[in-house]
C-alpha positions as CSV (number, residue, x, y, z in Angstrom):
1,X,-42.7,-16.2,7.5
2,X,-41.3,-14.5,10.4
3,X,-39.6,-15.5,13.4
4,X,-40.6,-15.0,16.8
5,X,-38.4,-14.8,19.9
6,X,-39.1,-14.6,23.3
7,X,-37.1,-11.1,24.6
8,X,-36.3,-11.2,29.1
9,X,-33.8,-8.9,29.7
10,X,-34.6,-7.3,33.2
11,X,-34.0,-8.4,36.3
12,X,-36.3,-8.7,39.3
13,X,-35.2,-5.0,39.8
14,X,-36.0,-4.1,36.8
15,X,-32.3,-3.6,35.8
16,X,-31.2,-4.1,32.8
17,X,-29.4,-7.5,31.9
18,X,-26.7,-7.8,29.3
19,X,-28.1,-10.5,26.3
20,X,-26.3,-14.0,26.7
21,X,-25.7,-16.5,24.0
22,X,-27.7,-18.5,26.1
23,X,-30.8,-16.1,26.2
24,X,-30.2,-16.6,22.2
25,X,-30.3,-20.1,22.0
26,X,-33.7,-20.2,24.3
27,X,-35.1,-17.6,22.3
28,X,-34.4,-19.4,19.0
29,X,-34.9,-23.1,20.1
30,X,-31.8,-24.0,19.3
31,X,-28.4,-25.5,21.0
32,X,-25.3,-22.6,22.2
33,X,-22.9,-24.2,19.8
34,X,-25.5,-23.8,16.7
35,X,-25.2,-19.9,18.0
36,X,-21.6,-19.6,18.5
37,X,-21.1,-21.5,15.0
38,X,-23.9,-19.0,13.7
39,X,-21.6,-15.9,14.6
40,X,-18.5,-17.7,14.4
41,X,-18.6,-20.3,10.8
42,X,-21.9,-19.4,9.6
43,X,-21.1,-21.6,6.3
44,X,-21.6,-24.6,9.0
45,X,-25.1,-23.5,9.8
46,X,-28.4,-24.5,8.3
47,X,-28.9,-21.4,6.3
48,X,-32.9,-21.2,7.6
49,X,-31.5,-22.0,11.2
50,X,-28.7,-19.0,10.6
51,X,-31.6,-16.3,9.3
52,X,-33.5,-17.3,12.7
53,X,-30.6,-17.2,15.0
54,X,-29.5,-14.1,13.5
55,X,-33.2,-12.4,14.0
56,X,-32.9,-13.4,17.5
57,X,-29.7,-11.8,18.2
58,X,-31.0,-8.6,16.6
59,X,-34.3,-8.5,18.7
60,X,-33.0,-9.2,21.8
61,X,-29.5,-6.9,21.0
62,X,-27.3,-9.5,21.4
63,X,-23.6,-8.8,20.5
64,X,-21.1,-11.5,20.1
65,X,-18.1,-11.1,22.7
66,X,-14.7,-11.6,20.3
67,X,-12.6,-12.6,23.3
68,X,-15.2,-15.5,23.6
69,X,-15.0,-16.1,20.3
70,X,-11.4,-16.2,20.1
71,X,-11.1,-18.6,23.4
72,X,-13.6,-21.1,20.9
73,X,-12.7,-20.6,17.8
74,X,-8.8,-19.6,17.5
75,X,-9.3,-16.7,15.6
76,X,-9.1,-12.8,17.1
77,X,-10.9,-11.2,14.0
78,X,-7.6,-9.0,14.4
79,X,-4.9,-7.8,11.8
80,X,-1.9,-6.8,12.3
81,X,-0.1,-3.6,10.7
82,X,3.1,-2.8,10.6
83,X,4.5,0.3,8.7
84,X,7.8,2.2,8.2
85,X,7.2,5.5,8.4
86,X,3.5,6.7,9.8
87,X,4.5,9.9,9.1
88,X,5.2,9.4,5.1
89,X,2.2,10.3,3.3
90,X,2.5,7.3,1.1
91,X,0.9,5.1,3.7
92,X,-1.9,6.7,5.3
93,X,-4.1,6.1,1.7
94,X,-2.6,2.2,1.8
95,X,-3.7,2.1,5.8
96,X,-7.4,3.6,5.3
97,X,-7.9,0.7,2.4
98,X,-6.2,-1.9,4.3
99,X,-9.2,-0.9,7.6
100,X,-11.9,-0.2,5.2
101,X,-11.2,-3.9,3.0
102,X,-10.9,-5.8,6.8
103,X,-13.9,-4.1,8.1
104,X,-16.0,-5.3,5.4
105,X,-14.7,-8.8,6.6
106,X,-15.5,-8.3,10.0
107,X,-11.8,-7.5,11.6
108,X,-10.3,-5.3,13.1
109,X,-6.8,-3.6,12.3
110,X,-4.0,-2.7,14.4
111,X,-1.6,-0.4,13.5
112,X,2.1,0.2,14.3
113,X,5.0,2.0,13.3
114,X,8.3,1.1,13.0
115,X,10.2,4.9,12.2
116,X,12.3,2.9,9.6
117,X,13.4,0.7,12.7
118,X,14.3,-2.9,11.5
119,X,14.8,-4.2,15.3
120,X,11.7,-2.3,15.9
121,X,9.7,-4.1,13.4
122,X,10.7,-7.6,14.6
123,X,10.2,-7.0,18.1
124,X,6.4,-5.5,16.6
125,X,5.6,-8.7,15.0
126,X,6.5,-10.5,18.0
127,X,4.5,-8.8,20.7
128,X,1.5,-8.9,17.7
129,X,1.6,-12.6,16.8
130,X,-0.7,-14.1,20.0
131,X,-2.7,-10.9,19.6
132,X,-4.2,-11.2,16.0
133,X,-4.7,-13.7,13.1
134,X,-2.0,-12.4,10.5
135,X,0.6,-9.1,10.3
136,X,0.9,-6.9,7.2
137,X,4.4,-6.0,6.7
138,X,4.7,-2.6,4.6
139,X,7.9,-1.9,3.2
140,X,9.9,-3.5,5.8
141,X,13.6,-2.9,6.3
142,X,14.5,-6.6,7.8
143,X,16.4,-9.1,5.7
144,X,14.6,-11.6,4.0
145,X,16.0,-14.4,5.8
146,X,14.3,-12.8,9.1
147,X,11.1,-12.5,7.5
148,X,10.8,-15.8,6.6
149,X,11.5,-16.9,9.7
150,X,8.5,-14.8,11.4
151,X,6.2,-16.0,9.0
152,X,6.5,-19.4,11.0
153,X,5.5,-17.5,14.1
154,X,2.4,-15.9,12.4
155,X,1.1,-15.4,9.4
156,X,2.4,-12.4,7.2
157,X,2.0,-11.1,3.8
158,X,4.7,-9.0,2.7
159,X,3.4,-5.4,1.0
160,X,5.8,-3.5,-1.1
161,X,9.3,-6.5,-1.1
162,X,9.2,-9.7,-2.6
163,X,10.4,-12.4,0.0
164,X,10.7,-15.9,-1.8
165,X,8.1,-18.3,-0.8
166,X,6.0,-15.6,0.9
167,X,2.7,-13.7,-0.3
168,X,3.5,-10.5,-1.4
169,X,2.0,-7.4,-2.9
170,X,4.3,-5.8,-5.3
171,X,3.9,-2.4,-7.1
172,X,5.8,-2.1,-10.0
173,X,8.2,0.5,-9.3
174,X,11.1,-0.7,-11.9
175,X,8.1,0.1,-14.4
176,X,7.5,3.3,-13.2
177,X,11.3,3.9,-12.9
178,X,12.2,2.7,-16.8
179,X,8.9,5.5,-17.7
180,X,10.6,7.8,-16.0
181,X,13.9,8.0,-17.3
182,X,12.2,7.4,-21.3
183,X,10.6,10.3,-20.4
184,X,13.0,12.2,-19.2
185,X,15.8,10.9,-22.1
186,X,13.0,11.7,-24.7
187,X,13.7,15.6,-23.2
188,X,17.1,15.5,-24.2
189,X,18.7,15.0,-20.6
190,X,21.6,12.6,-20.6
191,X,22.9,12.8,-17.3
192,X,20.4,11.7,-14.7
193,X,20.9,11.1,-11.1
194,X,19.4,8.6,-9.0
195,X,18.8,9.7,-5.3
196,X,18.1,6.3,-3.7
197,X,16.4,5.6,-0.3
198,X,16.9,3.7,1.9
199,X,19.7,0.8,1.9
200,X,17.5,-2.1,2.6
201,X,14.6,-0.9,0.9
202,X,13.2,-3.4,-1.9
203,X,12.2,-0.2,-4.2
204,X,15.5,1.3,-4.0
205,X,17.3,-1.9,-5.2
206,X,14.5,-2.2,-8.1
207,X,14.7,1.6,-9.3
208,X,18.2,1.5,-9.4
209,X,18.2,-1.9,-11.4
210,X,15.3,-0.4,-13.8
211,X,16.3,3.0,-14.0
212,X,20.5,2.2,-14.6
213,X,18.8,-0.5,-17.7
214,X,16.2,2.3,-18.7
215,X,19.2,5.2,-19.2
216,X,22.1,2.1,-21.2
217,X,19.4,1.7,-23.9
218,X,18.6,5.4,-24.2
219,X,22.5,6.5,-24.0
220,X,22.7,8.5,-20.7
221,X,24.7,8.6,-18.1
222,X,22.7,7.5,-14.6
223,X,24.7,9.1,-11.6
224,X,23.7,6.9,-8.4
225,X,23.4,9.7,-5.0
226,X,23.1,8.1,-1.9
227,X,21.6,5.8,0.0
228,X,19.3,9.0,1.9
229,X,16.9,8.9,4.0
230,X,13.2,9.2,2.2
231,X,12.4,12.6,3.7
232,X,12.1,16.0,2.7
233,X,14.7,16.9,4.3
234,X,16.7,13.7,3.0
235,X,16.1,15.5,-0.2
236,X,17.0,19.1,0.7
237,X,20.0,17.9,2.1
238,X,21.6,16.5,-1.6
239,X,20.9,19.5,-3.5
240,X,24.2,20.6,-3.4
241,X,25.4,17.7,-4.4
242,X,23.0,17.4,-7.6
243,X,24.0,21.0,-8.3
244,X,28.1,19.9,-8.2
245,X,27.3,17.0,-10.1
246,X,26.2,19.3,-13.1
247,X,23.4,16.3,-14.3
248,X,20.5,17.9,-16.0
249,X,17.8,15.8,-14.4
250,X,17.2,13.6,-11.7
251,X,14.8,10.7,-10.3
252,X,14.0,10.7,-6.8
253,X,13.1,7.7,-4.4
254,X,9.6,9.4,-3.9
255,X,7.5,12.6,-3.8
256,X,9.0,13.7,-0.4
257,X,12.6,13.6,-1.6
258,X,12.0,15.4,-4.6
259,X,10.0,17.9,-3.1
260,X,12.8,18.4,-0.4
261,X,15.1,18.3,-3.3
262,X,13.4,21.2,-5.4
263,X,13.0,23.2,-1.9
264,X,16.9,22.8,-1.9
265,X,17.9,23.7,-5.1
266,X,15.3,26.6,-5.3
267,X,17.8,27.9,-2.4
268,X,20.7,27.7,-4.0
269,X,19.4,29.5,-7.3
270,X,18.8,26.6,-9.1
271,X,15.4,26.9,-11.3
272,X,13.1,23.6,-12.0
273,X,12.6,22.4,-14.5
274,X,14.2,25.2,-16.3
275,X,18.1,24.3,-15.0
276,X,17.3,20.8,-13.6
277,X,14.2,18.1,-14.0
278,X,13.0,16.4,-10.9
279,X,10.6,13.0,-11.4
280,X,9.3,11.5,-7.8
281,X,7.8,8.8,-6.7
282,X,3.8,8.1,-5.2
283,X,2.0,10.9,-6.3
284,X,1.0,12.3,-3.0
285,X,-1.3,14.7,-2.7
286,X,1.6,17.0,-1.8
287,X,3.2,16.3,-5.4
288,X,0.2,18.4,-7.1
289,X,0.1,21.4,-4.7
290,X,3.9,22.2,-4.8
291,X,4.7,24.7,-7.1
292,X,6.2,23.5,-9.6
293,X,3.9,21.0,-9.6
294,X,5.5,17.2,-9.3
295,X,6.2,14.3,-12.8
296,X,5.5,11.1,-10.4
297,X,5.2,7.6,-10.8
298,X,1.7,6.8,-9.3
299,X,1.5,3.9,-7.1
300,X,-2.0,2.2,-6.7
301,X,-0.8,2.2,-2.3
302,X,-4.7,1.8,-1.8
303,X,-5.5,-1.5,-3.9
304,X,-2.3,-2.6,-2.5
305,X,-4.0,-2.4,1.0
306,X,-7.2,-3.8,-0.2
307,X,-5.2,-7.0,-2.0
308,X,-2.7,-7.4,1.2
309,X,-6.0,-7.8,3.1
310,X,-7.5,-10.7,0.8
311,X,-4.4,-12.3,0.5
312,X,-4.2,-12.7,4.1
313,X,-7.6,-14.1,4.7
314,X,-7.0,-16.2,1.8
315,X,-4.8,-18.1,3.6
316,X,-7.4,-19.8,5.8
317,X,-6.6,-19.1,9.2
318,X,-8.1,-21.3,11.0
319,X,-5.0,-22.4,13.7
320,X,-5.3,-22.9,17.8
321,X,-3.9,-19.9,19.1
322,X,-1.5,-22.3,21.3
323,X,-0.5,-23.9,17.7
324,X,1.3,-20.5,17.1
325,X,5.0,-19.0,17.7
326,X,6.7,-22.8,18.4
327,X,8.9,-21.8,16.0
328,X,8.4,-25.8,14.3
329,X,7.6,-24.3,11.0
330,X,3.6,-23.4,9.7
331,X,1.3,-22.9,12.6
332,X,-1.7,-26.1,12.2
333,X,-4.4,-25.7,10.3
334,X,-3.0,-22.6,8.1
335,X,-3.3,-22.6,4.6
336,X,-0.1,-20.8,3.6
337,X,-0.2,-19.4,0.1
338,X,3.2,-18.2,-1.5
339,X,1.3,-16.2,-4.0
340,X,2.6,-12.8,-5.7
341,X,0.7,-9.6,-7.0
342,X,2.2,-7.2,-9.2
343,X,0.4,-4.0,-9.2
344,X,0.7,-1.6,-11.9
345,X,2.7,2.2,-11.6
346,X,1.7,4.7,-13.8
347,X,3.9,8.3,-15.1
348,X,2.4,11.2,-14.4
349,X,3.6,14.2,-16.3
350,X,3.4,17.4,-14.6
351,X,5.2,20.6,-14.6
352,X,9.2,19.7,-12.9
353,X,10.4,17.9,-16.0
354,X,11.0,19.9,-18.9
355,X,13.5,19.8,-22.3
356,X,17.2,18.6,-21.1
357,X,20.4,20.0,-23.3
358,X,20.1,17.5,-25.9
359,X,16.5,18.4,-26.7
360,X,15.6,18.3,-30.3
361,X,14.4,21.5,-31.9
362,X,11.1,22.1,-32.1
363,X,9.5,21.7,-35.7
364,X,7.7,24.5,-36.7
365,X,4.2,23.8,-37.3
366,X,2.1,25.3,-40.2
367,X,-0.8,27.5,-39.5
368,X,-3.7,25.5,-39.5
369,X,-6.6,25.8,-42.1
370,X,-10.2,26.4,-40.5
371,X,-12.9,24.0,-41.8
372,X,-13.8,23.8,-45.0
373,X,-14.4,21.9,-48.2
374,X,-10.5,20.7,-48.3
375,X,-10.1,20.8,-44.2
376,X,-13.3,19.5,-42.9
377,X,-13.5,19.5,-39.0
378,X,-13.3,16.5,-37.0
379,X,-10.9,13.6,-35.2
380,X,-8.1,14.9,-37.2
381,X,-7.9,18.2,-35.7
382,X,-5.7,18.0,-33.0
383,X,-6.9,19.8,-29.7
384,X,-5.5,21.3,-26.4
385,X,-4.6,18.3,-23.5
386,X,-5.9,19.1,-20.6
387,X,-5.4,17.9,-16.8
388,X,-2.1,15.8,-15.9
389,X,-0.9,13.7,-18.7
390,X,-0.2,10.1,-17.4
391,X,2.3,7.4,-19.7
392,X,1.6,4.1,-18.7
């Protein structure tokens, strides 16, 4: 059965006149509220009165204004963003899920950068908590105790640190820092360095936790270098000091250090991974297109983006935008979850690790036999790997 609406939308001057939610309402035979709740909690609507509302709006062109909507319902449809470093190609992946998985929810998301700025990023969430419904914080360098306290001004969920008692979205980067240093142990190396990041970085404290465990149990020697900044050129600028340090390997905060590193020791005559193993952290695009080409620790940066997203419309935010920043503790009406999300790293092994000092000798293997009636052909015939190898 189809739905018929009456369409007026010139003027006596045959101008053209921009679609009210009034011209809806008339058209649809229904009240303004039933439209604004159609567009604004369509759960609340008659689902037969919803399909004929929303009919309406599409014949006549109607669009919804959000600043009207906002005024009525509290909400902005708007996220907020707030990341360290714009120009790190970690994020950029994490930031096109983040708008693609809003999007699909009908917001909007605004981004900002902080250039590893800790008074930056609290002054960010400030000017962004009457603007939009809920802030993403991505790796951010403030102290938990800070944190917390803006999460009572707006709601937040924390991406890449745990903060007690907030939602956060975790990737598993002591995982990825224990594979790494198996790995490169199981080489033969057994002095490693550690170049860390940044001093107030949630990653660096959990790589060097993971990584120090990682090289006790496998009997090497973990040299910590730094904090540094997480930069190529944060990475070229220690090679001198990984070269005087005479380890055979070393783990890097992420793919831009190591790549700086490997720029720097390629300078000073040092060969990888012939003289020295480098392992980073992300797997940027940029870690397979350097030569040699980068052992990473993967980090899923784009479901991270996609679950920060749910987790913050999870929370049911459904406040008065004058409820908000009264610093009294939860804003009205929100539904604070404290939950945590663990995403899974995965080793990728490329072509910058190879055997440390302490590797064991390869075995000599015997020629093999081509099929026949004692050597049939089959599973047991061990082929050629191809493509990256990844350890989970």
């Amino acid at each position: 059965m189809g739905h018929t609406c009456v369409t007026a939308t010139t003027s006596d001057e045959g101008a053209a006149v921009p679609v009210t939610i009034r011209d809806v309402a008339r058209a649809s035979g229904v009240h303004i509220s039933t439209v604004s709740r159609t567009f604004s909690a369509p759960h609340l609507v008659n689902p037969e009165t919803r399909v004929r509302v929303l009919a309406c709006a599409e014949d006549l062109g109607y669009r919804p204004n959000r600043a009207a909507r906002a005024l009525i319902t509290g909400r902005t449809h708007n996220i907020g963003l707030i990341i360290a470093d714009i120009a790190n190609p970690f994020f950029p992946p994490l930031i096109k899920a983040a708008e693609s998985q809003a999007r699909h929810r009908d917001y909007h998301v605004f981004v900002a950068d902080t250039n590893e700025d800790p008074t930056a990023e609290e002054e960010l969430v400030h000017a962004l908590a009457k603007q939009v419904d809920g802030v993403l914080l991505c790796s951010p360098r403030m102290s938990n105790s800070l944190i917390e306290q803006l999460s009572r001004e707006v709601p937040l969920v924390v991406v890449n640190r745990q903060v007690t008692g907030l939602p956060c979205v975790l990737m598993d980067v002591g995982q990825g820092a224990r594979s790494a240093i198996e790995h490169l142990v199981g080489l033969g190396h057994r002095s490693i360095a550690l170049l860390g990041g940044p001093r107030s970085s949630w990653t660096n404290r959990e790589m060097r936790r993971a990584a120090g465990a990682a090289a006790r149990a496998g009997g090497a020697e973990l040299t910590m270098l730094g904090p540094n900044a997480p930069t190529e050129v944060g990475g070229s600028a220690v090679a001198e000091q990984v070269r005087r340090s005479g380890v055979s390997a070393v783990l890097a905060y992420n793919d831009l250090m190591a790549i700086g590193l490997i720029e720097g020791l390629d300078a000073l005559g040092v060969r990888v991974p012939q003289e020295v193993s480098v392992v980073g952290v992300d797997d940027i695009t940029l870690s397979r297109l350097t030569r040699p080409k980068l052992t990473t620790v993967a980090t899923p940066t784009g479901a991270a983006g996609r679950t920060a997203v749910d987790m913050l419309l999870q929370q049911d935010i459904e406040s008065p935008r004058g409820a908000r920043g009264s610093g009294s503790g939860t804003a009205l009406g929100v539904r604070r979850t404290t939950a945590q999300v663990m995403l899974q790293t995965d080793l990728v092994i490329r072509d910058s690790t190879g055997p440390g000092p302490y590797a064991r000798p390869a075995r000599p293997l015997a020629a093999p036999r081509g099929p026949g009636p004692h050597c049939p052909a089959g599973p047991g015939i061990p082929t050629a790997a191809t493509g990256d190898a990844v350890a989970s």
